[in-house]
Backbone bond lengths (Angstrom), bond angles and torsions (degrees), N, CA, C in turn:
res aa  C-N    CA-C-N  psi(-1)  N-CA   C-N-CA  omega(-1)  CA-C   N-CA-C  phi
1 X - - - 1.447 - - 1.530 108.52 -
2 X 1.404 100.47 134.51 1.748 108.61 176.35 1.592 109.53 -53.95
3 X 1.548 114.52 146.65 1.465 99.38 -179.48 1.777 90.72 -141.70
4 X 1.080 112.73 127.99 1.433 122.65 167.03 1.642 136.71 -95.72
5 X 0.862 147.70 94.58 1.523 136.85 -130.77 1.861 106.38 -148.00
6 X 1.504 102.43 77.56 1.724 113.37 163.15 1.631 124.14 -82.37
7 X 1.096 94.95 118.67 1.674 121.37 137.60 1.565 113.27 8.45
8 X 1.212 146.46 135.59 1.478 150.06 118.62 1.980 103.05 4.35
9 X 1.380 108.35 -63.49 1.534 115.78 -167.44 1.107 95.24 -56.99
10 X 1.614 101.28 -70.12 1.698 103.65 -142.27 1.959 97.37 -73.12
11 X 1.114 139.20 20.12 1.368 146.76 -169.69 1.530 98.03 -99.65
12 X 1.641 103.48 -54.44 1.318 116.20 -161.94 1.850 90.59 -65.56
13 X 1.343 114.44 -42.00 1.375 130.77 -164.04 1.282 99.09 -43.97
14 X 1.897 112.94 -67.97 1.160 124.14 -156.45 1.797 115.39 -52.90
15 X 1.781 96.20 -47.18 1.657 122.14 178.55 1.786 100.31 -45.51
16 X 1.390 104.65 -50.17 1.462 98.25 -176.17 1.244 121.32 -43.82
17 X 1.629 104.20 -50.32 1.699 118.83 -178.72 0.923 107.49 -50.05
18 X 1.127 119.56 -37.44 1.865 108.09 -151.65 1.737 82.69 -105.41
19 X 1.439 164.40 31.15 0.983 159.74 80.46 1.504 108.60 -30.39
20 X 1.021 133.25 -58.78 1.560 125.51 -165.39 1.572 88.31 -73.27
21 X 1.203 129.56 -49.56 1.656 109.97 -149.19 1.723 86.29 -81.72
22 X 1.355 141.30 -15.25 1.511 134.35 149.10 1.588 121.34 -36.67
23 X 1.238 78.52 -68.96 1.902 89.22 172.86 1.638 120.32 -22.80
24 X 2.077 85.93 -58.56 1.525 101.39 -170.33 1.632 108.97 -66.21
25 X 1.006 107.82 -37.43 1.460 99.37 -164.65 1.264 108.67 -82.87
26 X 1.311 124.89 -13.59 1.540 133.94 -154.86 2.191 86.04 -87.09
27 X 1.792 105.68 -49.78 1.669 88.05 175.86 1.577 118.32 -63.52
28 X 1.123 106.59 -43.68 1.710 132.43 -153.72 1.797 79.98 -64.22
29 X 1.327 150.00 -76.26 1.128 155.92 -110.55 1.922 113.17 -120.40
30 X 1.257 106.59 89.04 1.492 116.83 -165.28 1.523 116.56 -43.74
31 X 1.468 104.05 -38.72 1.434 97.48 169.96 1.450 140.35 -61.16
32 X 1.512 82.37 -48.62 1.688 90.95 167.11 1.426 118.79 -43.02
33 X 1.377 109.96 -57.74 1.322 114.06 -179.82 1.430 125.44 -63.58
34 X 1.392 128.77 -15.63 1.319 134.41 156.64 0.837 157.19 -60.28
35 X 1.611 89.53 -28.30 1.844 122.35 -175.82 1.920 91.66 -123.67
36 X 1.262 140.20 29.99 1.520 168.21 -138.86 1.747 86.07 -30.64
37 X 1.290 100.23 83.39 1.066 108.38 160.77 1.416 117.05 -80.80
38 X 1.522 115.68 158.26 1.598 99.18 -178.92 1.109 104.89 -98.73
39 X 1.661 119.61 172.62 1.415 138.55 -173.89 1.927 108.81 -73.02
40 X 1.193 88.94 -19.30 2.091 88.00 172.05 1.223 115.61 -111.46
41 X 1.122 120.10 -14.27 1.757 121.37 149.07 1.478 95.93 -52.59
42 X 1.366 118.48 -91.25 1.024 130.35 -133.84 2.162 106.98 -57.58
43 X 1.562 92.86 -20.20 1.427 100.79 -163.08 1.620 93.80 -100.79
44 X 1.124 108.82 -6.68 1.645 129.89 167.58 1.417 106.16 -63.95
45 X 1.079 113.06 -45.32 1.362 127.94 -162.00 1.608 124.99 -78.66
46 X 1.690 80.54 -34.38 2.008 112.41 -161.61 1.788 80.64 -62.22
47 X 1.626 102.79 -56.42 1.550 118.32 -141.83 1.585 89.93 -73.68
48 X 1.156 147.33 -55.59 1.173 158.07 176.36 1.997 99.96 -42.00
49 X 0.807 146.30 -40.79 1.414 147.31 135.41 1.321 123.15 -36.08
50 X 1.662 122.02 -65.31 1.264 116.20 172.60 1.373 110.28 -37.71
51 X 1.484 117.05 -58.82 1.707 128.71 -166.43 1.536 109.97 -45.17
52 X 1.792 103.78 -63.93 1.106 97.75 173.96 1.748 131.44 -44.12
53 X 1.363 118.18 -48.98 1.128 132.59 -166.52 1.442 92.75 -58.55
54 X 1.549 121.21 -67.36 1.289 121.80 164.74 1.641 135.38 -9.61
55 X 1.623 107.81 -43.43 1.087 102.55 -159.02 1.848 104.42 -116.97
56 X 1.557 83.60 -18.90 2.105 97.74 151.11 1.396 125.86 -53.45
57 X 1.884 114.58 -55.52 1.063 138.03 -151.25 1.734 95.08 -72.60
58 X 1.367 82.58 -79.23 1.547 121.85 -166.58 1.353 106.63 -66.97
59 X 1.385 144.47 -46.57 1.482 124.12 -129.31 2.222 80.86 -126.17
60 X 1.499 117.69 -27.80 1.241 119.79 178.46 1.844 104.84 66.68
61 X 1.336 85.89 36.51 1.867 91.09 -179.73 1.628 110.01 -101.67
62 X 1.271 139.22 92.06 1.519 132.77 179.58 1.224 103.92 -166.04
């Protein structure tokens, strides 16, 4: 089994991303903003997708 294993930094790093790409979608995306979702939910959410897809696509683990 694939095993992936970050750092303190690169953790804090990753969390950031998926805050900024929240951010983005939270202006860019009418719903969000209607029903005021927040920017770390929503980027909570983004990143929680990537993973999955990740580990569907790529890793053939399910």
């Amino acid at each position: 089994m694939a095993h992936i294993e970050l750092d303190m930094i690169q953790t804090a790093g990753v969390g950031a991303l998926a805050l900024i790409a929240g951010m983005t979608m939270t202006r860019r995306i009418a719903f969000l903003q209607r029903f005021c979702v927040p920017s770390p939910v929503s980027g909570g959410m983004f990143a929680d997708l990537i993973n999955t897809a990740v580990i569907t696509l790529f890793l053939n683990i399910v």
